[in-house]
C-alpha positions as CSV (number, residue, x, y, z in Angstrom):
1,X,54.5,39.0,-10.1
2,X,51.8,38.8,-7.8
3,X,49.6,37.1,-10.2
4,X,45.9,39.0,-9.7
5,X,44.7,41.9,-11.4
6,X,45.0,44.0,-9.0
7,X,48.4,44.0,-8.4
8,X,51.3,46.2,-8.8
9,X,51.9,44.8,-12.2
10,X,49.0,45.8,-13.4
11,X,48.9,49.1,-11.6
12,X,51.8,50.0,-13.6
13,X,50.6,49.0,-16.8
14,X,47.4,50.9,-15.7
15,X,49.7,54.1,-15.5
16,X,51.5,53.3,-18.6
17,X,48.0,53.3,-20.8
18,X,46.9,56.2,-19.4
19,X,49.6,58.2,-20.1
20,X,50.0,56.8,-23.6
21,X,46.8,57.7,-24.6
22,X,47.5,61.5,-22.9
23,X,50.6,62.0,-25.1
24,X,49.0,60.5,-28.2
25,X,46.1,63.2,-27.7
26,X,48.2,65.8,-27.2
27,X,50.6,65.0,-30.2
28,X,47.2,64.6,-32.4
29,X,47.2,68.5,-31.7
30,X,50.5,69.4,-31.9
31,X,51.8,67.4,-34.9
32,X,48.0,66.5,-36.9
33,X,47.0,69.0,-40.0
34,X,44.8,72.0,-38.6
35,X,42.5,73.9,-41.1
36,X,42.0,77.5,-40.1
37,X,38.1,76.8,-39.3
38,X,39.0,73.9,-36.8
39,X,38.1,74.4,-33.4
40,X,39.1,73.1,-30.0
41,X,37.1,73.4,-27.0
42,X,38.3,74.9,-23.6
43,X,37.5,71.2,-21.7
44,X,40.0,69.6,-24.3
45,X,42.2,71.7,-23.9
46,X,42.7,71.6,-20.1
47,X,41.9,67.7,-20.0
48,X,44.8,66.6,-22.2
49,X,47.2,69.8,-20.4
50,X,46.1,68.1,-17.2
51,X,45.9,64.2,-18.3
52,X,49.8,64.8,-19.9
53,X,51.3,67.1,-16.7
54,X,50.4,63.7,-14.3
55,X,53.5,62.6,-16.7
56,X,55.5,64.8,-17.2
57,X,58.1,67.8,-15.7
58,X,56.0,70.4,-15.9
59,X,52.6,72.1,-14.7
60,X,50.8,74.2,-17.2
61,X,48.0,76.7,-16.0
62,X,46.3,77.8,-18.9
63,X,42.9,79.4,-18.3
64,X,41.2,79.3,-22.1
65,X,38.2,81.4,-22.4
66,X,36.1,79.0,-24.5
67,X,37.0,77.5,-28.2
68,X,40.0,78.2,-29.7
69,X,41.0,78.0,-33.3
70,X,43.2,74.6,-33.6
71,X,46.2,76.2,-35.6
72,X,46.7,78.4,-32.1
73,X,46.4,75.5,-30.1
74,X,49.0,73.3,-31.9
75,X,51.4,76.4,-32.0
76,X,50.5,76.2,-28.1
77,X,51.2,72.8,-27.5
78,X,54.7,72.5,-29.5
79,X,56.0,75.7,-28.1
80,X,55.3,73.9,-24.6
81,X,57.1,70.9,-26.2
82,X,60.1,72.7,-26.5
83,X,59.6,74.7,-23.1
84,X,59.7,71.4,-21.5
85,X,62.9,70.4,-23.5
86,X,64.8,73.6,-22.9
87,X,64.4,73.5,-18.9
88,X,66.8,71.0,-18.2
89,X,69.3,72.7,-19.9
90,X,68.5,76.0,-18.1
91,X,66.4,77.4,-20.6
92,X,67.6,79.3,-23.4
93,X,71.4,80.7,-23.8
94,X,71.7,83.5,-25.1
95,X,75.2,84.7,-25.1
């Protein structure tokens, strides 16, 4: 350990907060209770798709025109859940 804080130690624990904090936003969305008059705004929305993707396998590029209701964004965000599960297995099978 290099024993200052601004070493690689801390660096990485640096990294690890950050993307904590981006997964426990995104799951707030994807797994929290949405009432139909909830709302989530565009900037949101592309800060925790962009804030999680610095973490994870895959790149989302999705353009929202403005506010959204929240139950369409949570079906959003698990159905890229399970995107991002399915790819290393090739996707779906459908045979």
């Amino acid at each position: 350990m290099a024993g200052d804080a601004s070493g690689p130690e801390m660096n990485l624990i640096s990294q690890s907060v950050e993307n904590a904090n981006a997964r426990i936003r995104y799951f707030r969305i994807a797994f929290g209770a949405a009432s139909p008059q909830q709302r989530v705004g565009r900037s949101e929305i592309i800060g925790i798709l962009r804030d999680v993707a610095g973490s994870g396998r895959i790149v989302t590029d999705w353009q929202p025109g403005g506010e959204l209701p929240r139950q369409q964004v949570k079906l959003a965000f698990l159905l890229l859940q399970c995107f991002e599960s399915a790819m290393p297995w090739g996707g779906a099978n459908y045979g």
